[in-house]
Backbone as XML, in Angstrom:
<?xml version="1.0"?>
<chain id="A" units="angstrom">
  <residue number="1" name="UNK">
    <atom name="N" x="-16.293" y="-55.195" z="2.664"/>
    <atom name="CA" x="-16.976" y="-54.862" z="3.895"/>
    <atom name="C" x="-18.158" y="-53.964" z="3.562"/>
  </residue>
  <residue number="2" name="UNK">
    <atom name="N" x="-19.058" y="-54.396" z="4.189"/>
    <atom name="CA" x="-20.399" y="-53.543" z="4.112"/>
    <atom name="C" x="-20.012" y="-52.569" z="4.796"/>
  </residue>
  <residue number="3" name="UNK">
    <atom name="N" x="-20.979" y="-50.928" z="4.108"/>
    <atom name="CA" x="-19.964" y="-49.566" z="4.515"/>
    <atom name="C" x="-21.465" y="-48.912" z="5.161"/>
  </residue>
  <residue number="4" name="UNK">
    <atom name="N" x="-22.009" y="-49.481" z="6.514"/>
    <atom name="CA" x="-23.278" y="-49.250" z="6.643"/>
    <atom name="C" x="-22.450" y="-48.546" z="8.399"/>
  </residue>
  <residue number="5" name="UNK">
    <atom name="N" x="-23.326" y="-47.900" z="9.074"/>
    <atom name="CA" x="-22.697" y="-47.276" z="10.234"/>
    <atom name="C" x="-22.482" y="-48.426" z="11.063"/>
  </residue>
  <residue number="6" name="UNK">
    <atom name="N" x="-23.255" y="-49.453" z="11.282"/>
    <atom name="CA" x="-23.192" y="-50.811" z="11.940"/>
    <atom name="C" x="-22.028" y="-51.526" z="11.524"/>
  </residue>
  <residue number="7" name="UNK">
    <atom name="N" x="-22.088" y="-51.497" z="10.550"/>
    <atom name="CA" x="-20.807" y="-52.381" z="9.872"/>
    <atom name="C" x="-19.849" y="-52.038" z="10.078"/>
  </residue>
  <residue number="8" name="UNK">
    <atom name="N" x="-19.641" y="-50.876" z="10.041"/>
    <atom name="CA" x="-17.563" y="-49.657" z="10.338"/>
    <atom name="C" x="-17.840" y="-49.871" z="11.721"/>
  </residue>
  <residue number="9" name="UNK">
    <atom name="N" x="-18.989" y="-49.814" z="13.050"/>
    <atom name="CA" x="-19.054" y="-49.282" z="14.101"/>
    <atom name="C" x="-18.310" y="-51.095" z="14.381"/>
  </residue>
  <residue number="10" name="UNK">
    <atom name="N" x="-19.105" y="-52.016" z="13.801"/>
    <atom name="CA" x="-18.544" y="-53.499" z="14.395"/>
    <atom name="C" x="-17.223" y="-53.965" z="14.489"/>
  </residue>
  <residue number="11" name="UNK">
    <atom name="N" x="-17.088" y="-53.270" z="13.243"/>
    <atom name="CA" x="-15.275" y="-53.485" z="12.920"/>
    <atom name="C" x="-14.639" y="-53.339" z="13.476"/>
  </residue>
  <residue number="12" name="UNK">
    <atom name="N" x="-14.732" y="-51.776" z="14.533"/>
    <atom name="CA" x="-14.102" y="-50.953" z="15.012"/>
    <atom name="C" x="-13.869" y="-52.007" z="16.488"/>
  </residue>
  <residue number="13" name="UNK">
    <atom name="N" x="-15.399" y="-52.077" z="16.995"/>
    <atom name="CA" x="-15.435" y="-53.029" z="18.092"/>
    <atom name="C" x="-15.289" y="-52.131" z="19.237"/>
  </residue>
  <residue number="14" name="UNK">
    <atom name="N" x="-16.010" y="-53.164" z="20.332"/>
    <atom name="CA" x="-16.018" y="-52.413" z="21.636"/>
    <atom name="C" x="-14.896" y="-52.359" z="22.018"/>
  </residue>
  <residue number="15" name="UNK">
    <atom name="N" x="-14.402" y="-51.126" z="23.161"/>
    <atom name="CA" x="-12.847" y="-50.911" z="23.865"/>
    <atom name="C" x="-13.082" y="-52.260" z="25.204"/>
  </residue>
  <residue number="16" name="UNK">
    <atom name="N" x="-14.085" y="-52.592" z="25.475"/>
    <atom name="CA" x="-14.251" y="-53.902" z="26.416"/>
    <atom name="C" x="-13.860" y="-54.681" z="25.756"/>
  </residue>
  <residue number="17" name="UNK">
    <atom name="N" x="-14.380" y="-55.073" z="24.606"/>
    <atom name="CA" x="-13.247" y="-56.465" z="24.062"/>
    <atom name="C" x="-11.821" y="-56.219" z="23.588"/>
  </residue>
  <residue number="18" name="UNK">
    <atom name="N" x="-11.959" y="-56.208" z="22.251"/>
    <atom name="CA" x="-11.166" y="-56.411" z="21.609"/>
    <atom name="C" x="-11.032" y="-54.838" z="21.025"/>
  </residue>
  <residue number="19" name="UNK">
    <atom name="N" x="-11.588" y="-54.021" z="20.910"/>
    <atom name="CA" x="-11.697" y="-52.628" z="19.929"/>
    <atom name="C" x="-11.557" y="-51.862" z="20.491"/>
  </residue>
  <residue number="20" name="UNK">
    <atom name="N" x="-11.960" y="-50.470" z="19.540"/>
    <atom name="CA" x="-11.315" y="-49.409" z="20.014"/>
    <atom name="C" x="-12.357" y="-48.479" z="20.594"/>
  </residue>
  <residue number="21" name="UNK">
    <atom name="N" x="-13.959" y="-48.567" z="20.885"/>
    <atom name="CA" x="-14.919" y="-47.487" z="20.592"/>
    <atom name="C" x="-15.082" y="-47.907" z="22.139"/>
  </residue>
  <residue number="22" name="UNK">
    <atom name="N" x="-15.727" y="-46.654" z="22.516"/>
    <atom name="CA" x="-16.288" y="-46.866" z="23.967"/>
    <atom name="C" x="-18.443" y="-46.052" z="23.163"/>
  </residue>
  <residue number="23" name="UNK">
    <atom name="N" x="-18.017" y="-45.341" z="22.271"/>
    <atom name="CA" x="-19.376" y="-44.500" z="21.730"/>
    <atom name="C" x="-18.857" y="-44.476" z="20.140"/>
  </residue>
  <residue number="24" name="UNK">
    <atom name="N" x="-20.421" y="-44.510" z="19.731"/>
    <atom name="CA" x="-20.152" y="-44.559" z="18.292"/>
    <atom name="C" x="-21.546" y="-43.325" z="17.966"/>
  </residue>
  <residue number="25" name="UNK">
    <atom name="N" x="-21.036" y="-42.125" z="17.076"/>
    <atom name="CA" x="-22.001" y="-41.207" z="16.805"/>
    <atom name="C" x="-22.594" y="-41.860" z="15.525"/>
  </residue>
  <residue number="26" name="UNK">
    <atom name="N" x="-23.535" y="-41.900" z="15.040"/>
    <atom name="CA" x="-23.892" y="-41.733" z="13.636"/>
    <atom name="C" x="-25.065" y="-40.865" z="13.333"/>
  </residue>
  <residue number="27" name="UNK">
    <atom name="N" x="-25.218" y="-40.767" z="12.494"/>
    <atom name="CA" x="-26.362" y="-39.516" z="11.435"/>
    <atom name="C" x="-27.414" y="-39.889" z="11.589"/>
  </residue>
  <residue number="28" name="UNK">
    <atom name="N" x="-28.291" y="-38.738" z="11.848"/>
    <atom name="CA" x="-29.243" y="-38.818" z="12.637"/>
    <atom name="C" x="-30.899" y="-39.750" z="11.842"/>
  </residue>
  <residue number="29" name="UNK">
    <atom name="N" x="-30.205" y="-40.274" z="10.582"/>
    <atom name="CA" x="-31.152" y="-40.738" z="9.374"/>
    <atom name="C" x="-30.934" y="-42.330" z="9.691"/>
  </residue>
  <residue number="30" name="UNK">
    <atom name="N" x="-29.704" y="-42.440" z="10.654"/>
    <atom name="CA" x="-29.170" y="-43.760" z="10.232"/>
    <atom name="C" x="-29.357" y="-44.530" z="11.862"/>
  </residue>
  <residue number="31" name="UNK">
    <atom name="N" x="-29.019" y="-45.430" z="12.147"/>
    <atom name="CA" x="-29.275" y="-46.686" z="13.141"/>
    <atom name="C" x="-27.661" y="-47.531" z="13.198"/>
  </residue>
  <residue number="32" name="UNK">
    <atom name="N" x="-27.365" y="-48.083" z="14.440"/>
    <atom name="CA" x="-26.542" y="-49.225" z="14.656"/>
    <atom name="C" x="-26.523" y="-50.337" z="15.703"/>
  </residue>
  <residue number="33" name="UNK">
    <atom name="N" x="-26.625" y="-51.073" z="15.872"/>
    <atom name="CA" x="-26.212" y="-51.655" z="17.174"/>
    <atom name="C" x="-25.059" y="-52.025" z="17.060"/>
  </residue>
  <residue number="34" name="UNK">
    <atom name="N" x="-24.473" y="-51.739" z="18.005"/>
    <atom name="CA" x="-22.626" y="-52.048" z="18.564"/>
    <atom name="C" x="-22.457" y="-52.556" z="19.517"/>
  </residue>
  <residue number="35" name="UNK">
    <atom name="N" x="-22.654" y="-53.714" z="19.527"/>
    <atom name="CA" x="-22.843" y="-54.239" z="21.229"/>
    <atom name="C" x="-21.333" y="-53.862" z="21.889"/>
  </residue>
  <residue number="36" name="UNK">
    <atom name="N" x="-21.496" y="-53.904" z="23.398"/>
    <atom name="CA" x="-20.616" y="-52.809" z="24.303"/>
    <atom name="C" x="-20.315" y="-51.728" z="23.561"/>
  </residue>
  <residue number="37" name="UNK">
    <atom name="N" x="-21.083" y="-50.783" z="22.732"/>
    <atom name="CA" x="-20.984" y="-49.615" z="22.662"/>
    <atom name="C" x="-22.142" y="-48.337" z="22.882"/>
  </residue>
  <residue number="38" name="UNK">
    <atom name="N" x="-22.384" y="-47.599" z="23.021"/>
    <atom name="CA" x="-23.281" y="-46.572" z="23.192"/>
    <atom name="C" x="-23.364" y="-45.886" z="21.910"/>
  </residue>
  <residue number="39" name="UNK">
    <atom name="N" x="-24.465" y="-46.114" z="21.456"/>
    <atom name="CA" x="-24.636" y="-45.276" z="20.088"/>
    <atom name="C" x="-25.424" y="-44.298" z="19.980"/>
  </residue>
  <residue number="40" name="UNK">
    <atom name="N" x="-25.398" y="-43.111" z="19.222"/>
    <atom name="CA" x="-26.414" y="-42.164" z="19.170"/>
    <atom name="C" x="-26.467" y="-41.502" z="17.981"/>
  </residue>
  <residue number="41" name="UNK">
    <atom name="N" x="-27.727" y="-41.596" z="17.375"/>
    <atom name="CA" x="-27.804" y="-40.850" z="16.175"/>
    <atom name="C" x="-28.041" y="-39.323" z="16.448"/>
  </residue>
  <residue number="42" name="UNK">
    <atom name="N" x="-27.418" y="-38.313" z="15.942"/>
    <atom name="CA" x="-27.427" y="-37.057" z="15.691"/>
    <atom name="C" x="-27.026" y="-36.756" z="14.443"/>
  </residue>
  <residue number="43" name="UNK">
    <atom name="N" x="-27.670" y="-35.745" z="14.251"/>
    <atom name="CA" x="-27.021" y="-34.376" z="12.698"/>
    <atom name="C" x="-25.949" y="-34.534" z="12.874"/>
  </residue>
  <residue number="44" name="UNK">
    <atom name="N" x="-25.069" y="-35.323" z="11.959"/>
    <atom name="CA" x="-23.617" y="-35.036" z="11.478"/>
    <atom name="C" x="-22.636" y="-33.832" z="10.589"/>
  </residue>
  <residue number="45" name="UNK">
    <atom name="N" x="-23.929" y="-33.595" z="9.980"/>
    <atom name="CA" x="-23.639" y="-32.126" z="8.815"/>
    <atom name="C" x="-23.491" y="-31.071" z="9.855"/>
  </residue>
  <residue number="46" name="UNK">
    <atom name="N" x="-22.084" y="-30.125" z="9.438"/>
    <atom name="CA" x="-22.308" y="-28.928" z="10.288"/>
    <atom name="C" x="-22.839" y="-28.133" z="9.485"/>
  </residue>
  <residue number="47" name="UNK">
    <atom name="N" x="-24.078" y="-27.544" z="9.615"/>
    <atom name="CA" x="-24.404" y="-26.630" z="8.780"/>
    <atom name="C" x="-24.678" y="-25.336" z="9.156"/>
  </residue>
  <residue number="48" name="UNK">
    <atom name="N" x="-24.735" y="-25.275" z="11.090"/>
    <atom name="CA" x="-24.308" y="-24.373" z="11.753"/>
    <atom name="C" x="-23.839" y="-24.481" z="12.651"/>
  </residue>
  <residue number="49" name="UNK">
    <atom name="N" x="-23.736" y="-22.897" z="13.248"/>
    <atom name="CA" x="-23.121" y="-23.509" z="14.968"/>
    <atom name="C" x="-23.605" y="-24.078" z="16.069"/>
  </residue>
  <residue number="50" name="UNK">
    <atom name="N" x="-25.503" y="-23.560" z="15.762"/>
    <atom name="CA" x="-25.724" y="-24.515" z="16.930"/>
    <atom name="C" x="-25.893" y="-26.069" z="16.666"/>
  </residue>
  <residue number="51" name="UNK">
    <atom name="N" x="-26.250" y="-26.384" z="14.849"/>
    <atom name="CA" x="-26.045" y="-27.743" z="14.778"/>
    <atom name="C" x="-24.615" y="-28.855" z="15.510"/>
  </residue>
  <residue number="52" name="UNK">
    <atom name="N" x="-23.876" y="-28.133" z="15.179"/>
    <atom name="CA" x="-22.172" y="-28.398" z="15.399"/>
    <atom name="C" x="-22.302" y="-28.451" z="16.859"/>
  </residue>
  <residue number="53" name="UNK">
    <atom name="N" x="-22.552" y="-27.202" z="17.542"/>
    <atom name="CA" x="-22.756" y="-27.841" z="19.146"/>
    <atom name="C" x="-23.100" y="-28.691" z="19.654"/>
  </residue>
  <residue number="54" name="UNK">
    <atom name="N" x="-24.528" y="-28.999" z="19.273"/>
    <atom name="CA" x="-25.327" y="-30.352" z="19.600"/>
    <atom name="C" x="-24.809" y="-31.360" z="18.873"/>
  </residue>
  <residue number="55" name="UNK">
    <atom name="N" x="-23.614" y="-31.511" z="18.166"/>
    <atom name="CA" x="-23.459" y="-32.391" z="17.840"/>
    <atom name="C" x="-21.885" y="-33.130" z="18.795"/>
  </residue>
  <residue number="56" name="UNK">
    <atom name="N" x="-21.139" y="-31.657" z="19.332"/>
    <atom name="CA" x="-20.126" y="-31.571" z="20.215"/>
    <atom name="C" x="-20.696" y="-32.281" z="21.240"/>
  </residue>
  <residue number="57" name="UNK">
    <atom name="N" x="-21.583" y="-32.029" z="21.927"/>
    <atom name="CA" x="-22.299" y="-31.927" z="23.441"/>
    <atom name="C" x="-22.623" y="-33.452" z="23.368"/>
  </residue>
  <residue number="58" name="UNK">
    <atom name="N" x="-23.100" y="-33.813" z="22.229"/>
    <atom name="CA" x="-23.428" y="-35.728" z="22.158"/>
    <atom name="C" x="-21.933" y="-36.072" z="22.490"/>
  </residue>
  <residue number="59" name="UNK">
    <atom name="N" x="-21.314" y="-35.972" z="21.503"/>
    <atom name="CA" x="-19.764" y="-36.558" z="21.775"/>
    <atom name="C" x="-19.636" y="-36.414" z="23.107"/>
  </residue>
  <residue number="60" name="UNK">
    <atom name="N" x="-19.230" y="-35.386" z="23.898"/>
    <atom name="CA" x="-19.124" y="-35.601" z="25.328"/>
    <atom name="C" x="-19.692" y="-36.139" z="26.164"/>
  </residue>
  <residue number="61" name="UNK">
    <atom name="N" x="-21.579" y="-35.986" z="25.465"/>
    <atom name="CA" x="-22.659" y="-36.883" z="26.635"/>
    <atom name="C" x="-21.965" y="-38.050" z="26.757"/>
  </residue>
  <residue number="62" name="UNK">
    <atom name="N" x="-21.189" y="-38.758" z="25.432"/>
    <atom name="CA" x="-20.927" y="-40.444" z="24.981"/>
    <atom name="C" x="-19.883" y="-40.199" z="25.853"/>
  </residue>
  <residue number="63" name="UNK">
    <atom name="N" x="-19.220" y="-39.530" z="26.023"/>
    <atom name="CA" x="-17.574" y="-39.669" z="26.487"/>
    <atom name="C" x="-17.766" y="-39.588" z="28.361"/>
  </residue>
  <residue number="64" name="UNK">
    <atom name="N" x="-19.236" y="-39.217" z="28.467"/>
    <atom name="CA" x="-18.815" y="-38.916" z="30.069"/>
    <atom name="C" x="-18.072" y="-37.658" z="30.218"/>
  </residue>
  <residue number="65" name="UNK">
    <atom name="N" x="-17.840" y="-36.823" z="29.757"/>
    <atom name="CA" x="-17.159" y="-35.318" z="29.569"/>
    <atom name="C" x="-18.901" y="-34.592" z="30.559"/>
  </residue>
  <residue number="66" name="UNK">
    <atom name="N" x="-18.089" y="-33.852" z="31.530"/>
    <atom name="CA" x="-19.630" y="-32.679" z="31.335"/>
    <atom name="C" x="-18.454" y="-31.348" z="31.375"/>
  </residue>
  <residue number="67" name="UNK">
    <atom name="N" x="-18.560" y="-30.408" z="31.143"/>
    <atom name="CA" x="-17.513" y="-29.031" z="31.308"/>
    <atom name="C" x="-18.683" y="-27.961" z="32.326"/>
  </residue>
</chain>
């Protein structure tokens, strides 16, 4: 299997079909299309806290979460 963010994100598959993803994060260097999924590239490295936040706050944007 090709180990590209597209490739793990396809595998995985949308939670509308057959899979498990409703959002797929990847690094902010990198690209995917996942059809029925919502993708977003962000900084994956925590290298601080506010990186790590903004990287929390995507996850929830994807999830429909607001707090």
């Amino acid at each position: 299997m090709e180990t590209s963010a597209e490739a793990i994100g396809r595998w995985y598959g949308a939670r509308s079909g057959t899979g498990i993803l409703d959002g797929w994060l990847v690094h902010d260097t990198d690209t995917a299309d996942v059809p029925g999924v919502e993708v977003r590239s962000v900084p994956l490295i925590m290298t601080d806290p506010d990186v790590t936040a903004a990287m929390v706050q995507a996850a929830l944007d994807v999830a429909g979460v607001t707090l």
